[in-house]
C-alpha positions in Angstrom: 208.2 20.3 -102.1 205.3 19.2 -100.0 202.5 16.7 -100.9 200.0 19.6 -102.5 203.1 21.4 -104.4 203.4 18.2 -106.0 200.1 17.8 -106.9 200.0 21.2 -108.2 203.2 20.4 -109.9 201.4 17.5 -111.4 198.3 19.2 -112.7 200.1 20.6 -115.3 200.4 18.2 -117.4 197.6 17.6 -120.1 195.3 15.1 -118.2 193.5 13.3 -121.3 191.5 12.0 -118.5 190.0 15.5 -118.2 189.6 16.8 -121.8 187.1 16.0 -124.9 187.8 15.9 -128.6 191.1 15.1 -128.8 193.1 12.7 -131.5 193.7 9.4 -130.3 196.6 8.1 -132.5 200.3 7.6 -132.6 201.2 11.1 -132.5 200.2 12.1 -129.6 199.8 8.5 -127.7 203.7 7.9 -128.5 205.4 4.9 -126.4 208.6 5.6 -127.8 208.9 8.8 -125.5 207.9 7.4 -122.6 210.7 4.5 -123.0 213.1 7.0 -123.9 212.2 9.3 -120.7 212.2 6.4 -119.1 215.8 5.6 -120.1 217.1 8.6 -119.9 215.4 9.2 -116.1 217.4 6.3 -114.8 214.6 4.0 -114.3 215.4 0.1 -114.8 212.1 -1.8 -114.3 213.8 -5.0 -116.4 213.7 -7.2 -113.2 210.4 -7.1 -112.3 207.9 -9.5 -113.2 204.6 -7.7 -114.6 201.0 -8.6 -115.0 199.3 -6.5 -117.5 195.7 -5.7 -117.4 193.3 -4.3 -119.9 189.2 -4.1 -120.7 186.9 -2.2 -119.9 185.2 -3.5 -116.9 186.8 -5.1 -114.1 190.1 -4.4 -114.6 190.7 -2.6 -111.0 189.1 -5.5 -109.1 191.1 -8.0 -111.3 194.2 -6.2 -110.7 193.6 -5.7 -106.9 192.6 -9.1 -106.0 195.6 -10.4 -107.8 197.8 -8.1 -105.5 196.2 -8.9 -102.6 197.3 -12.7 -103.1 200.7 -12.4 -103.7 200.8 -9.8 -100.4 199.3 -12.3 -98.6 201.7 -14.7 -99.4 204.3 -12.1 -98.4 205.9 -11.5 -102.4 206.8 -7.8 -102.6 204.3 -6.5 -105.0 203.6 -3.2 -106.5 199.9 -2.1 -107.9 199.5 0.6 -110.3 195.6 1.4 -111.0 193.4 3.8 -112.0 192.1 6.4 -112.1 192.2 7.3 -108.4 188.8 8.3 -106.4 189.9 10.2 -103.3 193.6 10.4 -103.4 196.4 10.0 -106.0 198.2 7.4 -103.8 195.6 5.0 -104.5 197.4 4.5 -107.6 201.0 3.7 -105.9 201.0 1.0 -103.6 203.1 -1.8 -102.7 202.1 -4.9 -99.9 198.8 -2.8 -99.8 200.1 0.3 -98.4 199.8 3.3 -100.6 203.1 5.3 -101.1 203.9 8.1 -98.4 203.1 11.7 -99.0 206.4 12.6 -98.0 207.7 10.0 -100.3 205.4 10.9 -103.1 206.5 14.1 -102.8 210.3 13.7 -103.3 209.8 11.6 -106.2 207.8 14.4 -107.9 210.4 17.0 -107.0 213.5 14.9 -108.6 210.9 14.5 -111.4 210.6 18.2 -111.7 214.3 18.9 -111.4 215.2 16.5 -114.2 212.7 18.2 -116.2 213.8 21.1 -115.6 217.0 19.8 -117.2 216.4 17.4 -119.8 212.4 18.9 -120.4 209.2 16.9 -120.4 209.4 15.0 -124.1 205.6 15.9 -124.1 204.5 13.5 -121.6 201.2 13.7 -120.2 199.9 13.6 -117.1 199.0 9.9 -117.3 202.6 9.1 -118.5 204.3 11.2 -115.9 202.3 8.7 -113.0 203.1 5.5 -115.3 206.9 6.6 -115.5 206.7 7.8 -111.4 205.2 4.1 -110.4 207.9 2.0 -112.2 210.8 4.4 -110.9 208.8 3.6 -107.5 208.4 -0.4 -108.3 212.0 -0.8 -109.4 214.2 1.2 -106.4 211.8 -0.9 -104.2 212.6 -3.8 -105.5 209.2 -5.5 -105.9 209.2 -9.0 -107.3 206.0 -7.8 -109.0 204.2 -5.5 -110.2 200.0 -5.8 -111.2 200.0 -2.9 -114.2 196.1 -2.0 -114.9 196.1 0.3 -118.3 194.5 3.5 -118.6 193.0 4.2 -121.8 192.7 1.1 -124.4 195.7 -0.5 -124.0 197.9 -0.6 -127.4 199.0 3.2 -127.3 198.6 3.4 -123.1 201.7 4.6 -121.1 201.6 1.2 -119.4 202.4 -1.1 -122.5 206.2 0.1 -122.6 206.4 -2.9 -120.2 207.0 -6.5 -120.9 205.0 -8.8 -119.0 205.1 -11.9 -117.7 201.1 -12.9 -117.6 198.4 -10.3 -119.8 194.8 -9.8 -118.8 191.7 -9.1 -120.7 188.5 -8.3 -118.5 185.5 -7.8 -120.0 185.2 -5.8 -122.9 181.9 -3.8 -124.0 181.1 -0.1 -125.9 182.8 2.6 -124.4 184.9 5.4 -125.3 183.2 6.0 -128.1 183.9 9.2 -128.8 187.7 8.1 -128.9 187.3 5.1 -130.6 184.0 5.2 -132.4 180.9 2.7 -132.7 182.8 -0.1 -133.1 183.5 -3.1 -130.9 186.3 -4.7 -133.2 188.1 -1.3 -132.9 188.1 -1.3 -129.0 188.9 -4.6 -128.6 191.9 -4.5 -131.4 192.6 -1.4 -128.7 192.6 -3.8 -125.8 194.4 -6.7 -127.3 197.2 -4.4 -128.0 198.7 -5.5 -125.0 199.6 -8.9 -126.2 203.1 -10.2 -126.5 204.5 -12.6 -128.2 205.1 -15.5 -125.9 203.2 -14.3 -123.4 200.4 -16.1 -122.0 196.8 -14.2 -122.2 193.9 -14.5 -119.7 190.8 -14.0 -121.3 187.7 -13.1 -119.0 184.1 -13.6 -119.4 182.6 -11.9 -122.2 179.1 -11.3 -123.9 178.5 -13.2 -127.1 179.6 -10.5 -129.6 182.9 -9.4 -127.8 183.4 -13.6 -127.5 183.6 -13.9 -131.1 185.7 -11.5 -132.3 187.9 -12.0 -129.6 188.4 -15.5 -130.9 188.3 -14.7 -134.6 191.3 -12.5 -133.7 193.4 -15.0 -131.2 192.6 -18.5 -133.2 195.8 -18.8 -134.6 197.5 -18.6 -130.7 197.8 -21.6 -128.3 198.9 -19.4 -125.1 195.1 -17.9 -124.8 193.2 -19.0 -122.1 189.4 -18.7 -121.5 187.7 -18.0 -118.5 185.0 -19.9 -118.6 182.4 -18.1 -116.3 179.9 -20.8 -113.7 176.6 -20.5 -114.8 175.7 -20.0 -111.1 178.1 -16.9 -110.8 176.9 -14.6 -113.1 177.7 -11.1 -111.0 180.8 -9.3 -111.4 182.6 -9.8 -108.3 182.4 -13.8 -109.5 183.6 -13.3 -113.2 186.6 -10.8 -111.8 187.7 -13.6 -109.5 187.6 -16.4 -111.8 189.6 -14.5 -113.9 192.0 -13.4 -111.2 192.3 -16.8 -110.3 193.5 -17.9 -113.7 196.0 -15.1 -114.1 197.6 -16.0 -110.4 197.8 -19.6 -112.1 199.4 -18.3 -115.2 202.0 -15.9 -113.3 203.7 -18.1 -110.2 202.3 -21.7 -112.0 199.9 -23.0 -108.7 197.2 -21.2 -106.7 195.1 -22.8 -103.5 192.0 -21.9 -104.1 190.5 -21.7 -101.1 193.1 -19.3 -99.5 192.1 -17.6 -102.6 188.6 -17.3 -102.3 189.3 -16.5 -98.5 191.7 -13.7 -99.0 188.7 -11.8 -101.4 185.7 -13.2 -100.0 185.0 -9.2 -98.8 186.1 -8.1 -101.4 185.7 -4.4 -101.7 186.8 -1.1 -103.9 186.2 2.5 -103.1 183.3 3.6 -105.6 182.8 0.1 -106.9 179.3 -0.9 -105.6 180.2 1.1 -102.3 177.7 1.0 -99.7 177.6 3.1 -96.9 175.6 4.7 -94.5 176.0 8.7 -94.5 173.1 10.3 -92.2 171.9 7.0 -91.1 170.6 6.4 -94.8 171.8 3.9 -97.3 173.5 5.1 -100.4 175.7 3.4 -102.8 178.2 4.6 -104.9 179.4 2.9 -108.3 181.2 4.2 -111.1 179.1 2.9 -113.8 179.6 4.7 -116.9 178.1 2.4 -119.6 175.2 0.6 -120.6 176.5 -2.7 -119.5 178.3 -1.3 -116.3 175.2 0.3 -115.6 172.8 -2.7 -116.2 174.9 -4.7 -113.9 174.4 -2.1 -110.9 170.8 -2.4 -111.4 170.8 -5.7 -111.3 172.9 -5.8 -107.9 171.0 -3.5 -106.6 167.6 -5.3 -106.8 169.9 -8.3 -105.5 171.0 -6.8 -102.5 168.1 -4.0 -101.6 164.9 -6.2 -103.2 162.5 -4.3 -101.2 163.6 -0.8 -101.7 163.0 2.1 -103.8 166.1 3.8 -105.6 166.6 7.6 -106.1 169.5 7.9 -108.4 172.1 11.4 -108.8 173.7 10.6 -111.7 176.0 12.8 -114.4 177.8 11.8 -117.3 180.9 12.6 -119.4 180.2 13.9 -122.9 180.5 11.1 -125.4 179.0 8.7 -123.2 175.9 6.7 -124.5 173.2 8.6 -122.2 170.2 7.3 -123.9 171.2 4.0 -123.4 172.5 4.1 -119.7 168.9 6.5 -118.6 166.9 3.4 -120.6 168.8 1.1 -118.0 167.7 3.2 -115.4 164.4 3.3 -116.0 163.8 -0.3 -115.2 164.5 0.2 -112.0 163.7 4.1 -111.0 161.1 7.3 -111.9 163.5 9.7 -109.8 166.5 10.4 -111.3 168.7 14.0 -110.5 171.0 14.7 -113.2 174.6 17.0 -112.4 177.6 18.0 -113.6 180.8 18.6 -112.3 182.8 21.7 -111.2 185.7 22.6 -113.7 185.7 19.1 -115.9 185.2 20.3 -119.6 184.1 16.6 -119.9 181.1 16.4 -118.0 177.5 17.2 -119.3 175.8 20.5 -118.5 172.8 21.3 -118.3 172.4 22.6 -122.1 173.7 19.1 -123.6 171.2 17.4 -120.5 168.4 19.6 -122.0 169.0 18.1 -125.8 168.6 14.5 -124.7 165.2 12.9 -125.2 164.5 11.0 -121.8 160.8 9.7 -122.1 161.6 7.5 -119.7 161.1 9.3 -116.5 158.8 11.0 -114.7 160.8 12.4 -112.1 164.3 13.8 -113.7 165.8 16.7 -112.9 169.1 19.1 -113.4 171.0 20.5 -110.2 174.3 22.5 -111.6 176.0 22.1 -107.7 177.0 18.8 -107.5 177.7 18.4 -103.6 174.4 21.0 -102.7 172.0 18.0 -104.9 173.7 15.2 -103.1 173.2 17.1 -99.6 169.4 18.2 -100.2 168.7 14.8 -101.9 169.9 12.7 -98.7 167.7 15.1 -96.4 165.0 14.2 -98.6 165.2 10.5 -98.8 163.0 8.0 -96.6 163.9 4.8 -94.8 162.3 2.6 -97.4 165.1 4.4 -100.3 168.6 4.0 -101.3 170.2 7.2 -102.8 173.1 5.5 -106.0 175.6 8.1 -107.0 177.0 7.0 -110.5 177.8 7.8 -113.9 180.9 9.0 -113.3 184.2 8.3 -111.5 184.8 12.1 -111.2 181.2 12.6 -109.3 181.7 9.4 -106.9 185.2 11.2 -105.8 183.2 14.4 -105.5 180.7 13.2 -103.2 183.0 10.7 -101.0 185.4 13.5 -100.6 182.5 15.5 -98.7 181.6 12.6 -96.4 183.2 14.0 -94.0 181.6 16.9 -93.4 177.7 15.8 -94.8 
């Protein structure tokens, strides 16, 4: 099996990441089938010592500059994020080397062949990559392993481990199509993570998520606080102070300054990722809420404070669009709206069409994805920064065309 029979091979698994208007419960999110696939697959991932990640923001960055210490202080570590942007490595990777595509390969074809065997116990796709990275983690015999969850946390693949440290970055709105209109629910979500025992990192949060965070944790002594420095307010600074504090938690000391060092250019593909394509300036940022989205525009009037911003945006369905265009009004007239090729998920132009955007004066729909983000950059002037956002799907899109643009 080669590397794109393997991804094929992969594709057909349900992809939750992909679909809308599905049931979100025990039923279908069932960890007991992933632990007993897991058992039954041969995979042992008792010796490693896990740091478990969930929120809604910030978990990638916290998870990745929490790796990147321990690889630079030469512990074998294994990092398991997502979702991926260009390439489904990005979501294996151990000493900061994503896995082979020969070796990728192979593990999906003894995957397929015990399936073939045993079947699939209904895993989905997200399952199938949670049970591939342990199976990965554990024959290499990592000392640890940074696990960032995929959806909420309590019913996620990714809590069939037990940890040694867990992690909760910021948590705001979001999934509310899954979860509904309520910020208790996603964070009793979140917090399903928790172990008994086991020590929680708590990152900076706004007021509301602060306090029912706390009315939920106060009878616990192993919860720690982040407490964020009122001169640090971004989210690069509130991601490391709370990596910082995990580190602690996990191997019991931390310098610092080879911290701050070993992140001080800090950077993730899609996460505030500024490049030059055409000798132009664009930005790329997966923003998909109104918080995420606020805090691009406010570190894009931090970093560009003289420019103007022409934004190609689309967004999944069940996403709060009034909310996130009202952010982006603040800071732009010219907004392109898109959609994306073959993601039932995404907005079209009929559900773009029923939205009411006073806000703008210059917003627009282009179905082609790649065609808007090619005409757009032709179009642009020196003085203007092109952001593509709204959607991790659409970032990949565009990055993936870099290449030839």
């Amino acid at each position: 099996m080669d590397f794109e029979s393997a991804l094929e091979y992969l594709d057909r698994f349900v992809s939750y990441e992909r679909l809308v208007n599905f049931e979100y419960g025990e039923r279908d999110f069932d960890l007991q089938k992933v632990r007993n696939f897991l058992e039954i697959f041969g995979v042992d991932y008792s010796k490693i010592d896990f740091v478990h990640v969930a929120g809604s923001k910030g978990k990638g960055s916290v998870c990745t500059m929490m790796a990147e210490d321990l690889w630079a202080k030469r512990e074998k570590t294994g990092l398991y994020t997502s979702p991926h942007i260009l390439d489904i490595r990005e979501r294996f990777q151990i000493n900061g080397e994503k896995i082979s595509k020969r070796l990728f390969s192979l593990y999906v074809e003894d995957l397929k062949r015990f399936i073939e065997r045993k079947g699939d116990f209904g895993l989905t796709y997200f399952e199938i990559l949670t049970v591939l990275a342990l199976k990965y983690f554990s024959d290499e015999n990592v000392k640890y392993a940074i696990i960032e969850t995929g959806l909420g946390g309590r019913l996620d693949a990714t809590n069939v481990i037990s940890p040694k440290v867990t992690v909760l970055t910021g948590v705001e709105m979001e999934h509310t199509d899954i979860f509904g209109e309520d910020l208790e629910k996603i964070i009793y979500e979140k917090l399903g993570i928790m172990k008994e025992g086991v020590p929680l990192v708590v990152g900076p949060q706004s007021e509301e998520a602060l306090r029912i965070i706390e009315s939920k944790l106060k009878w616990r002594s192993d919860v720690y606080f982040v407490e964020p420095d009122v001169e640090k307010v971004d989210a690069v600074s509130k991601n490391k102070a709370t990596a910082l504090e995990a580190i602690k938690m996990l191997t019991g000391s931390l310098d610092s300054g080879v911290f701050d060092e070993i992140v001080k250019d800090f950077r993730l593909i899609g996460r505030f990722d500024v490049r030059e394509v055409d000798n132009k300036t664009v930005v790329f940022d997966m923003a998909h809420t109104p918080a995420s989205m606020t805090a691009l525009v406010e570190a894009l009037k931090s970093h560009f404070p003289k420019k103007e911003f022409v934004f190609l945006i689309s967004v999944l369905k069940g996403k709060r669009i009034e909310e996130i265009f009202k952010v982006l009004s603040g800071v732009t007239e010219s907004v392109i709206f898109t959609t994306l090729p073959r993601l039932e998920r995404s907005m079209g132009r009929t559900e773009f069409e029923t939205v009411k955007l006073p806000f703008f004066e210059k917003i627009s729909f282009k179905a082609d994805c790649k065609k808007a983000f090619v005409e757009i950059l032709g179009e642009i002037k020196k003085d203007q920064v092109l952001v593509v956002t709204g959607s991790h799907f659409l970032v990949g899109e565009i990055l993936k065309t870099l290449k030839s643009v």
